[in-house]
N, C-alpha and C positions, 0 to 999 in steps of 0.2 A: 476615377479616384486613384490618386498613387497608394499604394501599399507598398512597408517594408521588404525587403528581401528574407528578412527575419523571419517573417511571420509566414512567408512563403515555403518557406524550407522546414517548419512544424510542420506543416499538412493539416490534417486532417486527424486528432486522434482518437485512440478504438474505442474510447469511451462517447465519444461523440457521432463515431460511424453508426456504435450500435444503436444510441440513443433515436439518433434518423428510423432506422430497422425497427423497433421498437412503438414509436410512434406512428408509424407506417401498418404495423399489424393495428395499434387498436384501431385507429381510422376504417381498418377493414373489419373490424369485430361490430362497426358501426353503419358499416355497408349492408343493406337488404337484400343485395344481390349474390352477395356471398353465401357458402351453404348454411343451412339450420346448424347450432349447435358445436359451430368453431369453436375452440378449447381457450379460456381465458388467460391470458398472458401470466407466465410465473419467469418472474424475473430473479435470475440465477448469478446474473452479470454485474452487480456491485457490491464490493464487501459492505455493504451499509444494513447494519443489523436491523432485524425485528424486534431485538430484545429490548427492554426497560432501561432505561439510569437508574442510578439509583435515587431511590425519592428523596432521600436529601439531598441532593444536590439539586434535583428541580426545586423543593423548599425554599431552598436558598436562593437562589435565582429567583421566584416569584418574591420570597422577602425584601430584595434587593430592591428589587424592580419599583419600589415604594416611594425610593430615597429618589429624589432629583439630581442625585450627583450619576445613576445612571443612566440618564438619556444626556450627559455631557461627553465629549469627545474626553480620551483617554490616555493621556502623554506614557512616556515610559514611566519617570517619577512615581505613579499614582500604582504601579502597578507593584511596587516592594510588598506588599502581604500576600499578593499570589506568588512572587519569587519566592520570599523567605519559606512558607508552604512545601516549595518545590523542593530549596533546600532541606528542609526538614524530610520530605519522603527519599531523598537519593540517601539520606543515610540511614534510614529505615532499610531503605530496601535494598540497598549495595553495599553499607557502610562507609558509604565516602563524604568527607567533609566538604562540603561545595560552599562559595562565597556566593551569597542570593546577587548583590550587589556588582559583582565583577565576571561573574561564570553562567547567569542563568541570564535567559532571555523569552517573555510571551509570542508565542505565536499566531497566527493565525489561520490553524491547521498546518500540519509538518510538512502539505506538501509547499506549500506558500516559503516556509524557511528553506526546503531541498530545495526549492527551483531558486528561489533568490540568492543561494548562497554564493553559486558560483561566481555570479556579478559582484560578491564582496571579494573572493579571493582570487581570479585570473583576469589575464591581459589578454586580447582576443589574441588566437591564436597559439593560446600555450594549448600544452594535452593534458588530458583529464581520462582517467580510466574509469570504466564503468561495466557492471556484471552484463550479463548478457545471458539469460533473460533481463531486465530491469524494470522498476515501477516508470511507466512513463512520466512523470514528474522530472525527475531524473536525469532523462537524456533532455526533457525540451529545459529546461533550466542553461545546460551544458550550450545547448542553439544559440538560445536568448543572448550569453555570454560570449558569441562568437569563440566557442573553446573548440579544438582540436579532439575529437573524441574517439578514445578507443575502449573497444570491445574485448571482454574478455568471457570467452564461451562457459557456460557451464553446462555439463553431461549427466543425465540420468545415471548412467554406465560407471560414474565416478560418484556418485551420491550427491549432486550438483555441487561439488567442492572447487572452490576459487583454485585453479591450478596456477598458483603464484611462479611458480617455476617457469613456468610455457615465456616469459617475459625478459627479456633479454638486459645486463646490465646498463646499460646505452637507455633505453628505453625508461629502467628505473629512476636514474637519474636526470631525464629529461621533464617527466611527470612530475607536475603542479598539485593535484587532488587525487582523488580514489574516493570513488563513492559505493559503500556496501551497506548491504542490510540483512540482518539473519536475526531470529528468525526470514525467512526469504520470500518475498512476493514476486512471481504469481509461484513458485514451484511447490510451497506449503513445507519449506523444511528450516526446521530450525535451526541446522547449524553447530558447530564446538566452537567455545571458547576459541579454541587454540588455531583457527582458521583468523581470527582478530586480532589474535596476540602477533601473528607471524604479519598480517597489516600494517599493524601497528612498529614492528621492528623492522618493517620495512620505511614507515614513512620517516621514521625515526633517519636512520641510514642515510635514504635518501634527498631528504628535507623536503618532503610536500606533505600536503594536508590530507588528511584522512577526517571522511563524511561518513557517520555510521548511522542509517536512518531505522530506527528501531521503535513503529507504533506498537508491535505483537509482541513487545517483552515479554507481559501476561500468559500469553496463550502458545505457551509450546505443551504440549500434550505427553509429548516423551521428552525427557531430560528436561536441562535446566537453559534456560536462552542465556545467547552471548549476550554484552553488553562492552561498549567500551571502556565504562565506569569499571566495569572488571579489571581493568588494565590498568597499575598504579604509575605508569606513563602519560595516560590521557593527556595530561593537560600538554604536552611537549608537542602535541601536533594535532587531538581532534578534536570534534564536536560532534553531540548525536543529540539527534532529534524524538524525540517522544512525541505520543498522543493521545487524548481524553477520545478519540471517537472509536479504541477498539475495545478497551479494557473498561471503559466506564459508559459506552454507547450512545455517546455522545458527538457523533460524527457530525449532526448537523447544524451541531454550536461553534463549528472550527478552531478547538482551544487543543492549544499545545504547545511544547516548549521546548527549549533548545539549550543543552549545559555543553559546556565547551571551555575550550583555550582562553582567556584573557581577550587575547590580539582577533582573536576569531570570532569571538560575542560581541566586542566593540564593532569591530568591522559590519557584524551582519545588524547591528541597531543601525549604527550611522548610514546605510545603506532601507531600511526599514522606515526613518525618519523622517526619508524624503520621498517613501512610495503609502504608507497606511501608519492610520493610528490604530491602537489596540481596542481590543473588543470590548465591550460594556463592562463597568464594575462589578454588574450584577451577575451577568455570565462567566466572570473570575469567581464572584464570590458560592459560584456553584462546582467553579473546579476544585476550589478550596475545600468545601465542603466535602468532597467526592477524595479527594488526597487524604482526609484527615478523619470523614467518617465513616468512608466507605472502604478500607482496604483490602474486605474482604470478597468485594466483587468478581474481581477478575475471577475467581477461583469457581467460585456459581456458573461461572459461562463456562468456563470450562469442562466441567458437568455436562451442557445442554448439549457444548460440540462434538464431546466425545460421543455421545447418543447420535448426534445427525450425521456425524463422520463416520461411523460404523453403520447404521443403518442405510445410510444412501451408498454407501460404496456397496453394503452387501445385496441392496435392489439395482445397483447396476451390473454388477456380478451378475447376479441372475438373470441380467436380461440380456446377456454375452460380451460387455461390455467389462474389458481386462483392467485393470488398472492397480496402482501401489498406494495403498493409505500412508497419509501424510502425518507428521510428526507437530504439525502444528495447525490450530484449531484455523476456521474458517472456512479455507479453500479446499477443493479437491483440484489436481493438476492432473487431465486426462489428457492420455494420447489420443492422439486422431485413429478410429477404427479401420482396422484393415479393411471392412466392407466400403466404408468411405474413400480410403486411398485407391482402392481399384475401381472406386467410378470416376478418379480422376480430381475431386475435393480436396481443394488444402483449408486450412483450418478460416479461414476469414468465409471461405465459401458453403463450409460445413454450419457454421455457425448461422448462417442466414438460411441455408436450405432450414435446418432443425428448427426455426425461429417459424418460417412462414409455414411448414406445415404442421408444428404443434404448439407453437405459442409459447416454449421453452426457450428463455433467453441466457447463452453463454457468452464469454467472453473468448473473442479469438487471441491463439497464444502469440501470432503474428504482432500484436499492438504491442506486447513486452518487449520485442527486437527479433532480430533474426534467428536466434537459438529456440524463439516459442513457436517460431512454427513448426506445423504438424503436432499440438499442443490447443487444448482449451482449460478456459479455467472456470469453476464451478463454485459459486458462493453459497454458502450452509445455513443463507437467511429467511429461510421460513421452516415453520414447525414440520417435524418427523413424516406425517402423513401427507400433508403436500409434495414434499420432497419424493417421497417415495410413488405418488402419483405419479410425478414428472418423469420419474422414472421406467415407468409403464409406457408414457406419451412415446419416452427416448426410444425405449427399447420395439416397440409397435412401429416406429419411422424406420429403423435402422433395417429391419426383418423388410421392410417395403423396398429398402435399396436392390434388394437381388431381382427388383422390377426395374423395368419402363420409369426416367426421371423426366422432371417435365421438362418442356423445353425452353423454360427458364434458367433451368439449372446446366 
């Protein structure tokens, strides 16, 4: 069967390596052969909360669900009350006047807009800049587009700050896009304003687009998250993405949206037009709900993470395991353990030894790009006391490295 070259050149990604690994343990939690009493899989590796929506919004969606107009396919047209909606929360909560009509756009899930963006704005072969760590979304979008892509490192050592500088004039003015996001996935930091605004005065300068991908508005735990709405330039060069699955827990509805440029909204429908229609009325009519009566949610989880964020880093603490608390809710971004680096483990390999012998699933930092490795990243989606078990699992493997590894490993 011929296959793309495209699709050749994604690979294989970490979300899908793990998912094999994953499946592979329960199969053996289902093997008789294996010893009594192997440790049940706690999956650490998806920001995909355990927490609730809020109930009205599932209300609504179940009210929806009533009407026959939602089991019909869903044009853009049909979607202006979830736009208008959206309009109405970006000046709530950034005080910007936004046109529903010409500036706002449905998603379906922001990684769906990140990855299709680039095919609305480059020509194969232009360059497109991109963080490094970065959400893999991201980079395979950039593939998809045949775009020229470059990396641009960010450092623990520097408080993972986009070192705009390190980029030479030539180079500024060759670049087409720039795709950021801060709060920052996977590094867990949220970010200054003023790292966007200098983006932004760049893209400006320059004349390329600037892609601000921003699901973790909500959830910065210290300070206040960037936003490019913040920037009363916006419309002169970006577009940012939002999302119902971090702030409203709603991840497995895929509802999110995208305000932006004019020239940049149209481009990314007309390009949408001819790849999906939008999601159910019913499933709008719960994001609406969730915009309009829920705003005080994000603020609740907030609360939960700052408990699991403090509690699981102080049980890994404690079980020697070094690490810096992050500035924004969800994730923990752990270095690869010196006991690991001297058995010779880099972080894709660390992550499956720690998988098959305690049933504790991480994300290897190598799947965010080459700056994540010697890097994992740790999701904060089950309750205090599990977490903290896993903790125990962690810290009882690690103490076993100063042994005999097997000869798998």
């Amino acid at each position: 069967m011929p296959i793309s070259e495209r699709v050749t050149r994604l690979g294989q990604g970490v979300f899908a390596r793990n998912d094999r690994r994953k499946i592979a343990y329960g199969e053996g939690l289902l093997n008789p052969e294996l010893p009594a009493g192997r440790p049940p899989l706690l999956d650490l590796s998806l920001g995909s909360t355990d927490l609730a929506p809020p109930p009205v919004a599932l209300e609504a969606m179940a009210s929806a669900l009533q009407q026959p107009s939602s089991a019909s396919y869903c044009l853009h047209g049909a979607t202006l009350p979830f736009r208008e909606a959206v309009a109405a929360w970006a000046q709530r909560r950034f005080g910007v006047t936004v046109d529903p009509e010409r500036e706002v756009l449905l998603l379906v899930g922001s990684q769906e807009g990140t990855a299709h963006l680039p095919l609305a704005v480059l020509n194969p072969g232009e360059p497109a800049l991109l963080l490094d760590p970065y959400y893999p979304s991201h980079r395979g979008g950039l593939h998809l587009a045949s775009a020229c892509t470059e990396l641009l490192p960010l450092r623990a050592d520097q408080g993972w700050r986009p070192p705009f500088e390190a980029i030479s004039p030539v180079a500024w003015d060759q670049l087409r896009l720039m795709v950021l996001g801060f709060p920052h996935n996977p590094t867990a930091t949220v970010g200054e304003q003023a790292w966007l605004d200098q983006a932004v005065a760049r893209a400006q300068r320059h004349g390329f687009v600037l892609a601000h991908d921003n699901p973790y508005v909500d959830l910065a735990l210290e300070g206040e998250a960037p936003a490019l709405l913040r920037n009363p330039h916006w419309r002169s060069c970006g577009i940012e993405f939002f999302s119902f699955s971090k702030s409203w827990c709603l991840g497995g509805f895929r509802l999110a949206f995208a305000i932006g440029a004019e020239p940049l909204i149209t481009a990314l429908r007309q390009l949408k037009g001819v790849v999906d229609f939008n999601q159910s009325l019913a499933l709008q009519a719960g994001a609406i709900a969730a915009l309009e009566q829920a705003p005080e949610w994000p603020a609740q989880l907030r609360k939960v993470y700052r408990l699991r964020r403090d509690r699981m880093a102080s049980a890994l603490e404690a079980q020697g395991w070094a690490l810096q608390r992050p500035s924004m809710a969800l994730y923990l971004w752990l270095g690869l353990p010196e006991v690991a680096r001297a058995r010779g483990l880099d972080s894709e390999s660390f992550c499956a030894a720690l998988l098959e012998a305690t049933g504790v699933a991480l994300t290897p930092g190598n799947g965010f790009g080459p700056s994540g490795e010697g890097w994992m990243r740790l999701a904060l989606v089950h309750p205090v006391e599990e977490l903290e078990a896993g903790a125990e699992r962690i810290g009882e493997w690690l103490r076993s490295l100063n042994g005999p590894l097997s000869p798998s490993h």
